[in-house]
C-alpha positions in Angstrom: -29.3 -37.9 -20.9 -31.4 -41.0 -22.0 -30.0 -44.1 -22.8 -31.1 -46.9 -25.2 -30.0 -50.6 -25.7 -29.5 -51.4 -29.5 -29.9 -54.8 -30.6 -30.0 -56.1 -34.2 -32.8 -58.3 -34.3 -31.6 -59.7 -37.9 -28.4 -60.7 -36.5 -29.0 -61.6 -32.9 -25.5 -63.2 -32.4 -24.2 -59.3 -32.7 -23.1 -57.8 -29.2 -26.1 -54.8 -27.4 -24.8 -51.1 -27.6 -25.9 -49.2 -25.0 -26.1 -45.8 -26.3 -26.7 -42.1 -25.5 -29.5 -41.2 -27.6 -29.1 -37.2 -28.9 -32.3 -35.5 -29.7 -30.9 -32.1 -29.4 -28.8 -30.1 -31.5 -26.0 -29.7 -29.1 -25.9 -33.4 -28.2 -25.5 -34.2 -31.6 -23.1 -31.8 -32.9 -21.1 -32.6 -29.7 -20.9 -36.4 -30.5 -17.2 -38.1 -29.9 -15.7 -35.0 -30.6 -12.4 -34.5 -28.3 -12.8 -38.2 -27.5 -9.2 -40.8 -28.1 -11.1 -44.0 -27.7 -14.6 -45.2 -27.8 -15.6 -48.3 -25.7 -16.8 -51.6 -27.8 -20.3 -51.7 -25.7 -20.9 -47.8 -26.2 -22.2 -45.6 -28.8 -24.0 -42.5 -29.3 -27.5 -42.5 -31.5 -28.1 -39.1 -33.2 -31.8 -38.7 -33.6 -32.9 -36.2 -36.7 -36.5 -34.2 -37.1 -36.7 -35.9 -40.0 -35.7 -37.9 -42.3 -33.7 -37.3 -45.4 -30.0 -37.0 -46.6 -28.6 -33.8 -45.9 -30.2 -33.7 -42.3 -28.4 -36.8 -41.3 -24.4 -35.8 -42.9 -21.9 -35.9 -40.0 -18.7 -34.5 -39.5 -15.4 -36.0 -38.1 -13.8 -32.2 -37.3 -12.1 -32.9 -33.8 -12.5 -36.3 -33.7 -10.0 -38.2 -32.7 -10.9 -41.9 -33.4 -12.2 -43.2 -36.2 -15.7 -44.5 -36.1 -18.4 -47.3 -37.4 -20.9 -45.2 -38.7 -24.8 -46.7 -39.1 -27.9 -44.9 -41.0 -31.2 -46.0 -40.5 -34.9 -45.3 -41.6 -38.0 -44.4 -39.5 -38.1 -48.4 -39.9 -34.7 -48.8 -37.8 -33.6 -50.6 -41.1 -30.0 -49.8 -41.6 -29.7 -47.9 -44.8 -25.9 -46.9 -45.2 -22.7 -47.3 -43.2 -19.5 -46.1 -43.5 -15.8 -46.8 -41.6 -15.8 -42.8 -41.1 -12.1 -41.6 -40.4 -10.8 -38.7 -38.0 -10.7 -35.2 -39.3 -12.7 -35.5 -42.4 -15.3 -32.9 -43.2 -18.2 -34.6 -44.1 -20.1 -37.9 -44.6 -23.3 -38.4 -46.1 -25.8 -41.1 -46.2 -26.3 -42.6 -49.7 -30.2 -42.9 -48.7 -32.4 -40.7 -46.1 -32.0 -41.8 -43.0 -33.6 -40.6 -39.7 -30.6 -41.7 -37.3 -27.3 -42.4 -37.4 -25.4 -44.7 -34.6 -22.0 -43.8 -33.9 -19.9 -46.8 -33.0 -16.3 -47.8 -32.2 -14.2 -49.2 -35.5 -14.2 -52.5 -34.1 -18.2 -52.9 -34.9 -17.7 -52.1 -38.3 -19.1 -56.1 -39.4 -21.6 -55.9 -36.8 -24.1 -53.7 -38.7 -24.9 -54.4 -42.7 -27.3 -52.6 -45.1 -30.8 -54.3 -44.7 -30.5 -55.5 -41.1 -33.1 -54.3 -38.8 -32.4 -52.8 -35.0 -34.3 -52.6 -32.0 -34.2 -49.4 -29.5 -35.3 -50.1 -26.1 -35.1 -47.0 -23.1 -33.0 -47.7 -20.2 -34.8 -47.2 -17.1 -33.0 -45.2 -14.6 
């Protein structure tokens, strides 16, 4: 599976994530589900057809962490995020967004509405 490095351009102080990036339908329904813990440097970025609201709701069935939850635009703009906790049915952006990072608790502060990330592919 592809990986990216995230970095927030608007706060550059903020630690990389080196994420999974899920394109597919499977790789994003799959997520962190069945997963206890969720390293500080990792995180998953679900990548939607397109961009909108109900495209981009999650769910936390069969997760068993909570996570720091991050909605951008087709800008990388961060739109919405949310402190989503295990086992609850359904989160939804309050704006369309056309990915949505999935990130331990811990980087809850990390990310806020407005700031601007970077993608960049991992070479392997």
């Amino acid at each position: 599976m592809k990986e990216v490095i995230i970095t927030n351009t608007t706060q550059p102080n903020v630690k990389t994530v080196k994420a999974q990036y899920c394109d597919s339908f499977w790789s994003r329904l799959r997520g962190f589900t069945f997963r206890r813990r969720i390293d500080f440097k990792e995180g998953l970025l679900l990548v939607q057809g397109r961009q909108n609201r109900l495209d981009a709701a999650i769910h936390m069935l069969g997760v068993f962490t909570d996570l720091a939850v991050i909605w951008l635009n087709e800008d990388q703009e961060v739109v919405d995020r949310r402190l989503a906790r295990s086992w609850r049915p359904l989160y939804v952006p309050r704006h369309p967004a056309l990915y949505i990072l999935e990130l331990a608790p811990e980087r809850w502060e990390d990310f806020q509405v407005g700031d601007r990330l970077n993608f960049e592919t991992v070479c392997a």
